[in-house]
Backbone and ligand atoms as CSV (ligand in chain L), in Angstrom:
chain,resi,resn,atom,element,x,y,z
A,1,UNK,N,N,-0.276,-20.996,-28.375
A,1,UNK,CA,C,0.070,-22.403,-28.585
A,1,UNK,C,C,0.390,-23.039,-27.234
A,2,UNK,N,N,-0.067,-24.566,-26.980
A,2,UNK,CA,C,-0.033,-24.675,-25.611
A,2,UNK,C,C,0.687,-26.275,-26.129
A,3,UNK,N,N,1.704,-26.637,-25.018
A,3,UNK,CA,C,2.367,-27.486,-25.694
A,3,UNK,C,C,1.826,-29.236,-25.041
A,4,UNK,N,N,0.604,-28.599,-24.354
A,4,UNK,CA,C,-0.048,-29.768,-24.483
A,4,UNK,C,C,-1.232,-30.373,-25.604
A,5,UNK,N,N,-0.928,-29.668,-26.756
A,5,UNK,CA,C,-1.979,-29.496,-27.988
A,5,UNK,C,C,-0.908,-30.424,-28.719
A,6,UNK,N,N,0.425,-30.478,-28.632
A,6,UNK,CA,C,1.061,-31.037,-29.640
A,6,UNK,C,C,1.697,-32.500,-28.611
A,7,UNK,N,N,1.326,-32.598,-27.971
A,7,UNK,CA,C,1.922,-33.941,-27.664
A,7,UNK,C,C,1.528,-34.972,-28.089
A,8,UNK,N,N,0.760,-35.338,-29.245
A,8,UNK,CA,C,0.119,-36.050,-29.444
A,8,UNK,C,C,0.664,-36.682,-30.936
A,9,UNK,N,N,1.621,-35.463,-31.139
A,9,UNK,CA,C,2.390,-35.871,-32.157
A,9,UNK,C,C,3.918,-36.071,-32.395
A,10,UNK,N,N,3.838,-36.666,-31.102
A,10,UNK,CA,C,5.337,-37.673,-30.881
A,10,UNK,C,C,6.140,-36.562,-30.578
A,11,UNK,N,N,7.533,-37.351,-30.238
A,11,UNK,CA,C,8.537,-36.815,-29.931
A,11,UNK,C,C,9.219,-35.686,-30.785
A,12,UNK,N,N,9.651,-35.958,-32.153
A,12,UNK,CA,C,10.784,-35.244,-33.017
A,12,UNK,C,C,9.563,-33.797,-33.168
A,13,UNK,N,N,8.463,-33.222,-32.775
A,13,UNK,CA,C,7.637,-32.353,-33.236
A,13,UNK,C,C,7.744,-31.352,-31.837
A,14,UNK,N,N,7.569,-32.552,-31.180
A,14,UNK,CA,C,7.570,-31.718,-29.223
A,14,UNK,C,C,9.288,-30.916,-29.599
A,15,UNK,N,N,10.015,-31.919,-29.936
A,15,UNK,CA,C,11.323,-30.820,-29.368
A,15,UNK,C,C,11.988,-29.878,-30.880
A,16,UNK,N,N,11.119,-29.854,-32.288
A,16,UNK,CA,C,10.857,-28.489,-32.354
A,16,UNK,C,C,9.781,-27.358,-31.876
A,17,UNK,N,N,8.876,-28.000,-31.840
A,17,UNK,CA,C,8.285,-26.905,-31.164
A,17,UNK,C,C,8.856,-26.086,-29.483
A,18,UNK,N,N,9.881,-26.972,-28.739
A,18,UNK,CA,C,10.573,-26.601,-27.697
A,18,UNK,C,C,11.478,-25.858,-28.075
A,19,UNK,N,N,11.909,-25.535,-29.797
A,19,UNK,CA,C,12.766,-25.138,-29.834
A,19,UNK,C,C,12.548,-23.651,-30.322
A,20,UNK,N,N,11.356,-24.132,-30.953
A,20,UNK,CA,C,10.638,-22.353,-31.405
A,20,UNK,C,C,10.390,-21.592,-30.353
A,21,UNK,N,N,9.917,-22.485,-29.381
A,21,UNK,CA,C,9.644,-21.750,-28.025
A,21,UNK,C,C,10.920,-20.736,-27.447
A,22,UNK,N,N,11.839,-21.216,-27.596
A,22,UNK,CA,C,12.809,-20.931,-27.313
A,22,UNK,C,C,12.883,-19.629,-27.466
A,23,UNK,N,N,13.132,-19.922,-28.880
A,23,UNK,CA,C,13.729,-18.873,-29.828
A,23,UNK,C,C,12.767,-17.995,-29.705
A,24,UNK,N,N,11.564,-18.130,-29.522
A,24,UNK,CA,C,10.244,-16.631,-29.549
A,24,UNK,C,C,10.863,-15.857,-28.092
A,25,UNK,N,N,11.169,-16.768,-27.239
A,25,UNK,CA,C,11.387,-15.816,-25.739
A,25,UNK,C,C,12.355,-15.241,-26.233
A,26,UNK,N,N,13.424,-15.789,-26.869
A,26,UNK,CA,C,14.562,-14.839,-27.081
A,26,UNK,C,C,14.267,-13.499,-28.008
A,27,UNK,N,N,14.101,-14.012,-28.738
A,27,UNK,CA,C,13.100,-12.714,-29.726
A,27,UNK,C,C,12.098,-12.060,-28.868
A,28,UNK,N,N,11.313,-11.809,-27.819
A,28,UNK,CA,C,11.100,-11.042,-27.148
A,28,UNK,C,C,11.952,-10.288,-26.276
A,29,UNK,N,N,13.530,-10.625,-25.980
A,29,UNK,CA,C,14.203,-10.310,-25.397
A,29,UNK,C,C,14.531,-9.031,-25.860
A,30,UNK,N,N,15.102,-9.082,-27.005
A,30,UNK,CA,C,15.690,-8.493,-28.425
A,30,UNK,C,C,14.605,-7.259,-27.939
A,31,UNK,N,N,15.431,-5.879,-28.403
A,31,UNK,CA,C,14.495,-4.539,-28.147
A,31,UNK,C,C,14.154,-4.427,-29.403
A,32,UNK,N,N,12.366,-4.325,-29.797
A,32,UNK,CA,C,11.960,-3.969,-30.956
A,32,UNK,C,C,11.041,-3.390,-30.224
A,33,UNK,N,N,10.947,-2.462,-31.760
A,33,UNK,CA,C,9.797,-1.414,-31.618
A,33,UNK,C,C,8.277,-1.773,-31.477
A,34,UNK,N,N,7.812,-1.340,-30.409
A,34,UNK,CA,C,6.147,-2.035,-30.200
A,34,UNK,C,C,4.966,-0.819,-30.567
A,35,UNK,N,N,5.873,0.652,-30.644
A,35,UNK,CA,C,5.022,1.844,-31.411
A,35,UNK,C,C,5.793,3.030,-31.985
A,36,UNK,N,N,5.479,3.377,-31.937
A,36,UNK,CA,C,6.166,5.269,-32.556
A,36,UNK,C,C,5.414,6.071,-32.250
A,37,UNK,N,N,5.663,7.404,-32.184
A,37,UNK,CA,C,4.805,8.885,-32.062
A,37,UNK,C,C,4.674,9.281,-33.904
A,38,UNK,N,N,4.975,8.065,-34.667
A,38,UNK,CA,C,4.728,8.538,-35.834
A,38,UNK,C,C,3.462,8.057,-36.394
A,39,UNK,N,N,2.958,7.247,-35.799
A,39,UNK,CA,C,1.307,6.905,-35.806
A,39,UNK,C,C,0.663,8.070,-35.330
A,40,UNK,N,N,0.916,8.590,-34.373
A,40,UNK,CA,C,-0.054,9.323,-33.220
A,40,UNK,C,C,0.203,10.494,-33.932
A,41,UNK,N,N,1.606,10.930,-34.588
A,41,UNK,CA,C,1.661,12.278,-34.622
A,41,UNK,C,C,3.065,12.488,-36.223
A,42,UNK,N,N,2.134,12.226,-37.258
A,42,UNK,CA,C,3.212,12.379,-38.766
A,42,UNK,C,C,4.093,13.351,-38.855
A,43,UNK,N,N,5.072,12.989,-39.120
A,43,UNK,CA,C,5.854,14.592,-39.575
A,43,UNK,C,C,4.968,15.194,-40.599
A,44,UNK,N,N,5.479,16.575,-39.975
A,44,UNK,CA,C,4.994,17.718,-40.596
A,44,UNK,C,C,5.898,18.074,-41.654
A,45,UNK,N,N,5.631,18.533,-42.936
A,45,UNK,CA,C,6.985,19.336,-43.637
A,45,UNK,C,C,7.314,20.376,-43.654
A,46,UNK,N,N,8.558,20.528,-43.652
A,46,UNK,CA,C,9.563,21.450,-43.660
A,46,UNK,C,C,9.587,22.137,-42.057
A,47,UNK,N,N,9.819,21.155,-41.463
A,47,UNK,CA,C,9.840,21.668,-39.840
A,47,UNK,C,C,10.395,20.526,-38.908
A,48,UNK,N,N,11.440,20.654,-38.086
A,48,UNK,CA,C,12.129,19.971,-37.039
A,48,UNK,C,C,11.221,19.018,-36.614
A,49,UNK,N,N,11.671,17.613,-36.040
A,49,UNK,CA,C,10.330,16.982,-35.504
A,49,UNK,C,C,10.947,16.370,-34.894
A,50,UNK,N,N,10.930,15.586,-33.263
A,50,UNK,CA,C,10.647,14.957,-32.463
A,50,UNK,C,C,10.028,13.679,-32.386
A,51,UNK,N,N,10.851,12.192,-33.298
A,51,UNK,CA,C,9.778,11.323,-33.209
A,51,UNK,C,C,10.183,10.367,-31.880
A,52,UNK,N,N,9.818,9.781,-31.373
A,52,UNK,CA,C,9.645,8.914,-30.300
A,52,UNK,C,C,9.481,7.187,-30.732
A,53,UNK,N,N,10.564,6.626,-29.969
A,53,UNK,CA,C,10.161,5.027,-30.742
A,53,UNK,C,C,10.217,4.493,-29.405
A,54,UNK,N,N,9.199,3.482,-29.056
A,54,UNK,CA,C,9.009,2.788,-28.135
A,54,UNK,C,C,9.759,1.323,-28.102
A,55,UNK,N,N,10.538,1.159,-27.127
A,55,UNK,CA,C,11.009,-0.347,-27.433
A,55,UNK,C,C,10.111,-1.341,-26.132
A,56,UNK,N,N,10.528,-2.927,-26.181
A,56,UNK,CA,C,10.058,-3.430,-25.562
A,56,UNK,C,C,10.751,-3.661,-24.848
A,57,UNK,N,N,12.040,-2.931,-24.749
A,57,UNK,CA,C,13.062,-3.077,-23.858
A,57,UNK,C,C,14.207,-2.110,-23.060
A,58,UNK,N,N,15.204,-2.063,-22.649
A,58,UNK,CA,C,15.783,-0.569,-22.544
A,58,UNK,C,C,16.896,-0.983,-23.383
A,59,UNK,N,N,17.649,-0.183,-23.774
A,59,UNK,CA,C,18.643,0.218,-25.108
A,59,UNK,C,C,19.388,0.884,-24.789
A,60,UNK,N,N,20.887,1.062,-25.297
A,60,UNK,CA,C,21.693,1.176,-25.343
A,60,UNK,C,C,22.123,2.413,-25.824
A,61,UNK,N,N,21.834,3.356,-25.460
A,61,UNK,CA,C,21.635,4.915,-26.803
A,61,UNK,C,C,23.477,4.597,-27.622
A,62,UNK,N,N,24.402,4.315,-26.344
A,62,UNK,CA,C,26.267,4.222,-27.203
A,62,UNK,C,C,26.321,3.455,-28.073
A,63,UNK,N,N,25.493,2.661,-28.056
A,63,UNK,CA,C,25.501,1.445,-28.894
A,63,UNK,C,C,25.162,1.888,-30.430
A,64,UNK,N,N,23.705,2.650,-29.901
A,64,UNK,CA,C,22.616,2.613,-31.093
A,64,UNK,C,C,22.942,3.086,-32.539
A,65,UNK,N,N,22.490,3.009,-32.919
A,65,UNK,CA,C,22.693,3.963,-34.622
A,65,UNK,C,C,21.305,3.704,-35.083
A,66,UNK,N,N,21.069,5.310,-35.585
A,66,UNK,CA,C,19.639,5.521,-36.278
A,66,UNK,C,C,19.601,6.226,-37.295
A,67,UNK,N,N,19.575,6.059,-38.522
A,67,UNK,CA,C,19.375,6.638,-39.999
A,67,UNK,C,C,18.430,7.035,-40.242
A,68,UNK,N,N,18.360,8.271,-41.206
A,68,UNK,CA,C,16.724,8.604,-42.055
A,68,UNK,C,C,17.430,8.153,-43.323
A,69,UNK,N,N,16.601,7.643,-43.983
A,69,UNK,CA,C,16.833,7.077,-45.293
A,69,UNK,C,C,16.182,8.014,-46.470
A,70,UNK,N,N,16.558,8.727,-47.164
A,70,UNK,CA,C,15.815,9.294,-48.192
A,70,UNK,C,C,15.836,8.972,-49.449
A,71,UNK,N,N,14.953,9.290,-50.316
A,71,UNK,CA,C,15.127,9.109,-51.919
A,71,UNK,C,C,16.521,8.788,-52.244
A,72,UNK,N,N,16.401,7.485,-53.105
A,72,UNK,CA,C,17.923,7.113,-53.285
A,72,UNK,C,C,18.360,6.173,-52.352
A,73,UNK,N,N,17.876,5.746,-51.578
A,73,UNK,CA,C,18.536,5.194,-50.307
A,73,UNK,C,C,19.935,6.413,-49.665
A,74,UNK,N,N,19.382,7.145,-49.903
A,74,UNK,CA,C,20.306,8.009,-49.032
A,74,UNK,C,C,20.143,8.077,-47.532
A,75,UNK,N,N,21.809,7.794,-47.027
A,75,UNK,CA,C,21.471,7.614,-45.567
A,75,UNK,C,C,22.344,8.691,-44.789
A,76,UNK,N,N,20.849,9.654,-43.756
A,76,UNK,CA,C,21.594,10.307,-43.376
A,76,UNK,C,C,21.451,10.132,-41.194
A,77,UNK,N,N,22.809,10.301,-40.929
A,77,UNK,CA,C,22.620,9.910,-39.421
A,77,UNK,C,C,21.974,11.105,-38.849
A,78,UNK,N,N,21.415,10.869,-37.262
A,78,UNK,CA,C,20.358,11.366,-36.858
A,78,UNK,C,C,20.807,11.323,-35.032
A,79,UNK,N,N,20.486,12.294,-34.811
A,79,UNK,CA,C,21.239,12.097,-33.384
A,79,UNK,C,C,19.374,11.588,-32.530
A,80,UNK,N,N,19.992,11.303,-31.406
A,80,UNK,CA,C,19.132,10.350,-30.464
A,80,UNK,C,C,19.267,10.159,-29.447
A,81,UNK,N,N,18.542,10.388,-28.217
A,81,UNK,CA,C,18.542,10.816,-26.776
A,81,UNK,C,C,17.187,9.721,-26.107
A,82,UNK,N,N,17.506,10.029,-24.961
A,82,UNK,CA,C,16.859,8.781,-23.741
A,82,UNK,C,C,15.941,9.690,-23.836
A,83,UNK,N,N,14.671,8.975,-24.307
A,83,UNK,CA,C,12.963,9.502,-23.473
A,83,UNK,C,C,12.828,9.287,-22.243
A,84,UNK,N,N,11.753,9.508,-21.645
A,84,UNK,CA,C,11.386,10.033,-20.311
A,84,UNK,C,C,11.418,8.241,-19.780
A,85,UNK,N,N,10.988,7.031,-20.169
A,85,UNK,CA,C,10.801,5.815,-19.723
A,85,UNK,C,C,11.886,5.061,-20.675
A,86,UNK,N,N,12.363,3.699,-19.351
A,86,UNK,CA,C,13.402,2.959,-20.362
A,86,UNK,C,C,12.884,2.564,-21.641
A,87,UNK,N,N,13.272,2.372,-22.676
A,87,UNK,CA,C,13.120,2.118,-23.391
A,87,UNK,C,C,12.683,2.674,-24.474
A,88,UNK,N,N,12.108,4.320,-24.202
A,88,UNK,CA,C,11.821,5.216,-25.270
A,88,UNK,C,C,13.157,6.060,-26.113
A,89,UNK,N,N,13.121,6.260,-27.023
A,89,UNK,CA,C,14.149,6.840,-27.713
A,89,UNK,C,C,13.395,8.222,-28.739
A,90,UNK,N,N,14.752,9.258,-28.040
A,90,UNK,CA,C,14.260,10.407,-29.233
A,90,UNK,C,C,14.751,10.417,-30.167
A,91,UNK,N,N,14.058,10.739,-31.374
A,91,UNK,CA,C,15.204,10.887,-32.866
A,91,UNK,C,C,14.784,12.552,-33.126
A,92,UNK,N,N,15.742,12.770,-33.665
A,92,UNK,CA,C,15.790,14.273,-34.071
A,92,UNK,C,C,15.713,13.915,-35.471
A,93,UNK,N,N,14.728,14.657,-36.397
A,93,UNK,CA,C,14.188,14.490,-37.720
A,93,UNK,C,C,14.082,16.175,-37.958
A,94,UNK,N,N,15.160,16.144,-39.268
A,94,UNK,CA,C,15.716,17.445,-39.685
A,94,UNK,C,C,14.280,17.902,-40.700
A,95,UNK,N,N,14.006,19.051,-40.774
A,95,UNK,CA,C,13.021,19.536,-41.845
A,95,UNK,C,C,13.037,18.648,-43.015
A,96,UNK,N,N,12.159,18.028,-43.443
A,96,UNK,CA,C,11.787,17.258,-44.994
A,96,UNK,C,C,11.143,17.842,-45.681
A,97,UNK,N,N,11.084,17.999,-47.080
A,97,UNK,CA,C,10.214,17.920,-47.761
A,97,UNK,C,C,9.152,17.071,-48.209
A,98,UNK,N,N,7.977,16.966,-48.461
A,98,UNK,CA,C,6.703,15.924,-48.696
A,98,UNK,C,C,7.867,14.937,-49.489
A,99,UNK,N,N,7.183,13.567,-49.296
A,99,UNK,CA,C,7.800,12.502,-49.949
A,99,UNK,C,C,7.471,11.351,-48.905
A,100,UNK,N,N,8.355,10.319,-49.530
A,100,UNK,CA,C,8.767,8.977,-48.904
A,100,UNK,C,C,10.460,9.080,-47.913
A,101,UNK,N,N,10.455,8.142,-46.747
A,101,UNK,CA,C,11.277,8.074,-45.971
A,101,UNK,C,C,11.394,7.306,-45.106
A,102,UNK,N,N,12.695,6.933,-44.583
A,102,UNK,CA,C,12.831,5.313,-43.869
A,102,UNK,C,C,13.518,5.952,-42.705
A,103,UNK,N,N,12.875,5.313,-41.347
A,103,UNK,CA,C,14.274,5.120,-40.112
A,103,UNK,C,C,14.617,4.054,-40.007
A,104,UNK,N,N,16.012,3.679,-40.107
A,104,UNK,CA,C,16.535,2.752,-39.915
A,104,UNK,C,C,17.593,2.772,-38.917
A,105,UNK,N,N,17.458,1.585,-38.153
A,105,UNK,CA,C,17.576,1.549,-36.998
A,105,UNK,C,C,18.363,0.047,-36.429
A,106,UNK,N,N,19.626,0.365,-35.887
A,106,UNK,CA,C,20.726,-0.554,-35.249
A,106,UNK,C,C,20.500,-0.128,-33.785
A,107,UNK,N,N,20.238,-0.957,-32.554
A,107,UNK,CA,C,19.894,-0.918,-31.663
A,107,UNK,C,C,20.757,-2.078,-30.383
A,108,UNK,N,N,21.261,-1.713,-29.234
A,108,UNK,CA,C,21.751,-2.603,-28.543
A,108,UNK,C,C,20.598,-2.529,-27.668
A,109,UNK,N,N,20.361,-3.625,-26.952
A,109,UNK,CA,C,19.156,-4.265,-26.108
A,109,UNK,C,C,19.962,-4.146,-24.970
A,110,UNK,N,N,19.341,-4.294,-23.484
A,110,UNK,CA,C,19.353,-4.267,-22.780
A,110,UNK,C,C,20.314,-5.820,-22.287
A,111,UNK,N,N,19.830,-6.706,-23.134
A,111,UNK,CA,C,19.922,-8.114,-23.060
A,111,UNK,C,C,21.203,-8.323,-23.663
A,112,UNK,N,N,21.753,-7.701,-24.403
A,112,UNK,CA,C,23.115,-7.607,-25.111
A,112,UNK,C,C,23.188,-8.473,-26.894
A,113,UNK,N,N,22.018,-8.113,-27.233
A,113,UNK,CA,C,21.773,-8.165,-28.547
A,113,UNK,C,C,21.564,-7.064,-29.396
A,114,UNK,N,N,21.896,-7.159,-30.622
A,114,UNK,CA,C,21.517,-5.823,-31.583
A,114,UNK,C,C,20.467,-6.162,-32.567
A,115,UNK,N,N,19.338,-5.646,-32.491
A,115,UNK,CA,C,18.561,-5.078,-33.608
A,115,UNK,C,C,18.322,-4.117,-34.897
A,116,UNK,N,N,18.276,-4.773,-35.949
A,116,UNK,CA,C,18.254,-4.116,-36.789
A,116,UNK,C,C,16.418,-3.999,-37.441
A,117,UNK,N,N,15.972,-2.842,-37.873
A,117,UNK,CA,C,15.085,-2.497,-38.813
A,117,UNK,C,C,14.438,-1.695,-39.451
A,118,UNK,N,N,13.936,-1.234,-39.977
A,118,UNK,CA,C,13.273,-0.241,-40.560
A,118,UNK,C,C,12.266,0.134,-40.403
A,119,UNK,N,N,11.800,1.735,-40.029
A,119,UNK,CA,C,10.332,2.260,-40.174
A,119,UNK,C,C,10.231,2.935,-41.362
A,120,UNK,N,N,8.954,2.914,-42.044
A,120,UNK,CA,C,8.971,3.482,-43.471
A,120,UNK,C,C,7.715,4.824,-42.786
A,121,UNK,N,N,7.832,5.545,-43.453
A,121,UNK,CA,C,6.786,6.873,-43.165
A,121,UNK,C,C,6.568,7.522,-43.900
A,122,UNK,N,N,5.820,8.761,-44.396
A,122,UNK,CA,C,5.373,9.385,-45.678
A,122,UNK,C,C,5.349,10.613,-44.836
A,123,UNK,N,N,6.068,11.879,-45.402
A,123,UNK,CA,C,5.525,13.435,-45.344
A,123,UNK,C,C,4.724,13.519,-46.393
A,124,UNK,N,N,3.321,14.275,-45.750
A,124,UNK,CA,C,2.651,14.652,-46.804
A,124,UNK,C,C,2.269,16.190,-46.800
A,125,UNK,N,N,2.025,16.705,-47.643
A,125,UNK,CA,C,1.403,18.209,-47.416
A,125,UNK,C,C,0.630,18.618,-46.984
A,126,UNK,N,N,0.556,19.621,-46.356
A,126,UNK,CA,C,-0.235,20.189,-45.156
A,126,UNK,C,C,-2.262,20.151,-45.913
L,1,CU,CU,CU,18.001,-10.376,-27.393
């Protein structure tokens, strides 16, 4: 969007759209997840796993809090360590059984905001 596309529609439109603008930089500020090693690489079941979440930012590990969510909304905490580049995070993912499962995820940004959200993922059988 280029904000010489909207000038054409007066004033009260220019300064929301100045204001979305805004708000998108800030929301890029904010550390969210831009991938996982859970695309590249699914948990396996019934075996320890190593997932990796990429932020767009660096994070706060004291801050952070990261849940696996299981059947039930059961929430269980998950410890979590600095990857090799700012902004990567390890989660330690305890043996599962096949099923459905959520990480959920409270995050301090670099920028001094907290993120909240959820990854949903599936163990499936070998
Ligand atoms: Cu922010």
């Amino acid at each position: 969007m280029s904000l010489h596309a909207i000038k054409p529609f007066g004033k009260p439109l220019r300064i929301i759209a100045l204001s979305l603008l805004a708000l998108s930089s800030e929301a890029w500020s904010h550390a969210v997840v831009t991938e996982s090693s859970l695309t590249s690489h699914p948990v396996k079941p019934n075996q320890p796993t190593k997932v990796v979440l990429f932020f767009n930012s660096g994070v706060e590990l004291a801050l952070s809090r990261v849940f696996l969510v299981s059947k039930g909304d059961v929430f269980h905490p998950v410890n979590i360590a600095k990857g090799k580049k700012a902004g990567e995070m390890l989660v330690d993912i305890p043996p599962l059984e096949p099923g459905d499962y959520a990480l959920k995820y409270k995050v301090f940004a670099a920028d001094g905001h907290f993120t909240e959200n959820v990854i949903r993922f599936r163990v499936d059988n070998p």
